[in-house]
N, CA, C and O of each residue as an XYZ file, in Angstrom:
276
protein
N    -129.189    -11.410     -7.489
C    -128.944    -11.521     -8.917
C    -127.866    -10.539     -9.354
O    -126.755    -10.867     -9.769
N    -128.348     -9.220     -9.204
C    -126.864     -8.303     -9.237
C    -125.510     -8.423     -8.748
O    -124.586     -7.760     -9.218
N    -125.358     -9.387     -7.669
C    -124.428     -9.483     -7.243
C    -123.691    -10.721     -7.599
O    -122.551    -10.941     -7.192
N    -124.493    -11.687     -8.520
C    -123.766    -12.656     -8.990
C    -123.230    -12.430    -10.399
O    -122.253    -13.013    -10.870
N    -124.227    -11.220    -11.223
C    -123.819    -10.303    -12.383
C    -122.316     -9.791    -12.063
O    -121.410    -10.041    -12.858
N    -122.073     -9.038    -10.827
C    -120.851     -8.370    -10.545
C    -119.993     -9.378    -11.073
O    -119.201     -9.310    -12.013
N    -120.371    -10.627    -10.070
C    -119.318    -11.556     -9.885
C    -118.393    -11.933    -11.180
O    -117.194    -11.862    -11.449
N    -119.667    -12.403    -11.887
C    -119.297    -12.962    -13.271
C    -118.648    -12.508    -14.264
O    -118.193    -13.172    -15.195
N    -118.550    -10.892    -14.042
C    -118.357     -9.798    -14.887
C    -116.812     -9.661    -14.469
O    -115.911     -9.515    -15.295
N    -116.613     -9.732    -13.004
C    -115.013     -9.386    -12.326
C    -114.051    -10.461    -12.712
O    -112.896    -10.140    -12.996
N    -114.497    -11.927    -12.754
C    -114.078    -12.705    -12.995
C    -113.856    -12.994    -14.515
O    -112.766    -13.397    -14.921
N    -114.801    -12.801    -15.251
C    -114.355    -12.815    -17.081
C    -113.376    -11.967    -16.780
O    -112.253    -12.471    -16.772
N    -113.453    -10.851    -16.534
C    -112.303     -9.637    -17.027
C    -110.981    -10.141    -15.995
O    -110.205    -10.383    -16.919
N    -110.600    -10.297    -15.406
C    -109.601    -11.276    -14.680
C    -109.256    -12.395    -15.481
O    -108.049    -12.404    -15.724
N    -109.840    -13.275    -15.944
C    -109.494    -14.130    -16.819
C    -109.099    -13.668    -18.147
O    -108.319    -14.489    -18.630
N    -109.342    -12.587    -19.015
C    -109.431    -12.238    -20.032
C    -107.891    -11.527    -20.281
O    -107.102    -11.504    -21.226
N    -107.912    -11.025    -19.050
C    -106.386    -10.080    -18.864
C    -105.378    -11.062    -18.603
O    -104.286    -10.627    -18.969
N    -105.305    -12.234    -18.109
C    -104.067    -12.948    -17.214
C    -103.865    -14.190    -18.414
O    -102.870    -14.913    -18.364
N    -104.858    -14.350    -19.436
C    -105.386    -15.818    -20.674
C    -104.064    -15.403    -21.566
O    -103.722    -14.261    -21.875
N    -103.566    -16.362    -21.820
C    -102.710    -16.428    -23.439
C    -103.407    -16.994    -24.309
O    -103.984    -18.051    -24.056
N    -103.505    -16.229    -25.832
C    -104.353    -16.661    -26.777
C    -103.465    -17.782    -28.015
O    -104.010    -18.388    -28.937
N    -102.253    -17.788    -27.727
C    -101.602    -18.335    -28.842
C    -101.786    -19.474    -28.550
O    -101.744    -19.843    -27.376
N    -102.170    -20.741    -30.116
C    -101.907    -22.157    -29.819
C    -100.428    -22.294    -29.289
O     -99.695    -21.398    -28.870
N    -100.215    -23.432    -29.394
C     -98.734    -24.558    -29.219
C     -98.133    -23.982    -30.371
O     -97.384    -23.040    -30.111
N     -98.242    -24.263    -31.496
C     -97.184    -23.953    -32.521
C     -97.570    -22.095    -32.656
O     -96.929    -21.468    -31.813
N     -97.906    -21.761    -32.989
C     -97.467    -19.915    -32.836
C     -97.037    -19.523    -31.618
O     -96.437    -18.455    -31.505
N     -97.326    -20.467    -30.355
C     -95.535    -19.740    -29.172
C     -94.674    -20.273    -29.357
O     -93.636    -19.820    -28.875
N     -94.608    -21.670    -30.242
C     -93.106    -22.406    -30.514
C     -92.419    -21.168    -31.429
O     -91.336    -20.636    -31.187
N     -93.248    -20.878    -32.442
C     -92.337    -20.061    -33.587
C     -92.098    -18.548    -33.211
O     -91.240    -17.811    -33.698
N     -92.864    -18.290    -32.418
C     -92.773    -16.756    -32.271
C     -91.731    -17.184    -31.068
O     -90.658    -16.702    -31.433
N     -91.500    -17.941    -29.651
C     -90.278    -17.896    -29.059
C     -89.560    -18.061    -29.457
O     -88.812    -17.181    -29.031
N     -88.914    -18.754    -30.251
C     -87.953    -18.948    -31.395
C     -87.089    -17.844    -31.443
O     -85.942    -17.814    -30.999
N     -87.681    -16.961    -31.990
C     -87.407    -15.490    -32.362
C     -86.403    -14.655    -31.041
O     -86.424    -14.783    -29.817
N     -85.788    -14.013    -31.719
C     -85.189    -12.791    -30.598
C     -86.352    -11.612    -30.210
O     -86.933    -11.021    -31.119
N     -86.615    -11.349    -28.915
C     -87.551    -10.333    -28.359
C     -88.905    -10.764    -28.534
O     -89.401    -11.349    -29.497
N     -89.490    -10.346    -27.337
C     -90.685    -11.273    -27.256
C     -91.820     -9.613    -27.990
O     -93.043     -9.750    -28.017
N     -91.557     -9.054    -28.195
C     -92.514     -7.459    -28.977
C     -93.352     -8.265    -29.918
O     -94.533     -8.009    -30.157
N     -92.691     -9.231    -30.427
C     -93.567     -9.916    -31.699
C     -94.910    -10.722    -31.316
O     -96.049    -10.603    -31.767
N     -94.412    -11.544    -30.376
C     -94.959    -12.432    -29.780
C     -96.290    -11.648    -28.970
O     -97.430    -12.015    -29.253
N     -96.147    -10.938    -28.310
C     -96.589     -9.945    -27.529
C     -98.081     -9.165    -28.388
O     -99.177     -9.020    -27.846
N     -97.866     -8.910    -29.273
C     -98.418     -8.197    -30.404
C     -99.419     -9.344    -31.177
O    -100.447     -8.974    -31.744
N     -99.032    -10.678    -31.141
C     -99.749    -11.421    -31.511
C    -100.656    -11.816    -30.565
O    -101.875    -11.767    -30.729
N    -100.236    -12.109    -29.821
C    -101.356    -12.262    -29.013
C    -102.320    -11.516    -28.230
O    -103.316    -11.972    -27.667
N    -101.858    -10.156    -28.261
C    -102.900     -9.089    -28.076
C    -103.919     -8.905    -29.064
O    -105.069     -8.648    -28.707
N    -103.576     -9.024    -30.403
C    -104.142     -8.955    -31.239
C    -105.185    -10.406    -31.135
O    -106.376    -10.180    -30.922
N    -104.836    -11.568    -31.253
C    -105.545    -12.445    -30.961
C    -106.620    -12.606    -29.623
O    -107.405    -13.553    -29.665
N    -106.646    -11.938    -28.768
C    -107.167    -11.876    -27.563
C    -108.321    -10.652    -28.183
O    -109.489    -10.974    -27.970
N    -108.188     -9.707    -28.696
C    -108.850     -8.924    -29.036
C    -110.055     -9.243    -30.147
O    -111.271     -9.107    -30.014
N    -109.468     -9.601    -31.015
C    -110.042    -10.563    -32.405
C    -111.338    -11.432    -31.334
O    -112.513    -11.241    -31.649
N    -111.086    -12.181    -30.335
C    -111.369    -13.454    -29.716
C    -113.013    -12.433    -28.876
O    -114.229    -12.529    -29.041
N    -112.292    -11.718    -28.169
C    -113.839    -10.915    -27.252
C    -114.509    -10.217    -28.044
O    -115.693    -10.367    -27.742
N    -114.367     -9.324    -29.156
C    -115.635     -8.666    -29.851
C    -116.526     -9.841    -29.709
O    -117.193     -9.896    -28.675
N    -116.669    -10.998    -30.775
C    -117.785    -11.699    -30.261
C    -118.707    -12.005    -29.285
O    -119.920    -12.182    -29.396
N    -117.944    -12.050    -28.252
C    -118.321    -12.508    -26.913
C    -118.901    -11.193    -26.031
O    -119.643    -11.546    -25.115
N    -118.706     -9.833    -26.139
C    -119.398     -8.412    -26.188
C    -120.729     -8.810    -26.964
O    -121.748     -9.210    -26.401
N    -120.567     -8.637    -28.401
C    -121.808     -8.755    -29.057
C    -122.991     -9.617    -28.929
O    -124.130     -9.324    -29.292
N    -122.436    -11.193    -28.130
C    -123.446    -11.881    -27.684
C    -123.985    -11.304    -26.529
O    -125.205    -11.214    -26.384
N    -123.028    -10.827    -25.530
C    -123.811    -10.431    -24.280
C    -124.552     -8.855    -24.583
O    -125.248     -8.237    -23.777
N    -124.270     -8.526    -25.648
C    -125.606     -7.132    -25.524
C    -126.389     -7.332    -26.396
O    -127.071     -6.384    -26.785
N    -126.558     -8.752    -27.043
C    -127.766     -9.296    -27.699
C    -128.576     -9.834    -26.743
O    -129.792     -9.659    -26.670
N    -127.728    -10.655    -25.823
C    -128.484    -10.979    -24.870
C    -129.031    -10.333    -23.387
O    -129.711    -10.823    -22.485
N    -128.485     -9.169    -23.553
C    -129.047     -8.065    -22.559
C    -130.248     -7.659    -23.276
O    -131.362     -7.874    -22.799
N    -130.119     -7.216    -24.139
C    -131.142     -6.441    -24.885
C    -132.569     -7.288    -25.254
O    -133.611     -6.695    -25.531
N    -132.446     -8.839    -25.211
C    -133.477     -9.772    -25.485
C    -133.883     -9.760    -23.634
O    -135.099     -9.636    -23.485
N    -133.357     -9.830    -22.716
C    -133.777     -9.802    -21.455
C    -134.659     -8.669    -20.760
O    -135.680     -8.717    -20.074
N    -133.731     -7.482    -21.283
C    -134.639     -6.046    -21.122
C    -135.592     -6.401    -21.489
O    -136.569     -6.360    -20.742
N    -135.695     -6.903    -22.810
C    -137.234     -6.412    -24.076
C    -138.649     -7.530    -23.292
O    -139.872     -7.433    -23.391
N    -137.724     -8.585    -22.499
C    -139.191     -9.696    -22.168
C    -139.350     -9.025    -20.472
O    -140.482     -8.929    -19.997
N    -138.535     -8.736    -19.928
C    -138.857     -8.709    -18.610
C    -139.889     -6.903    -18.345
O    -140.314     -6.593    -17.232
């Protein structure tokens, strides 16, 4: 079980780092642009915005697993 925890855990964060968050039209308009800093910034920001949630479910759902087992 721990070791499929690892797994799952190495692999989100691998995916999470290498993912582009922008639709189709916000990389049309932001490439557009001269220098990608803009572009760059948006979508960090969007990637960030995107996982708080996905943290907060998994230590709701740690914390409901602790509490029954």
């Amino acid at each position: 079980m721990k070791k499929r925890l690892e797994f799952f855990v190495l692999v989100t964060i691998a995916t999470v780092v290498t993912s582009y968050s922008q639709c189709a039209m916000c990389r049309a308009v932001l490439e557009s642009e001269e220098g990608a800093s803009q572009a760059k910034g948006i979508n960090n920001g969007i990637t960030y915005l995107m996982v708080i949630p996905y943290i907060l479910v998994a230590f709701i759902g740690y914390m409901v697993y602790r509490n029954r087992k």
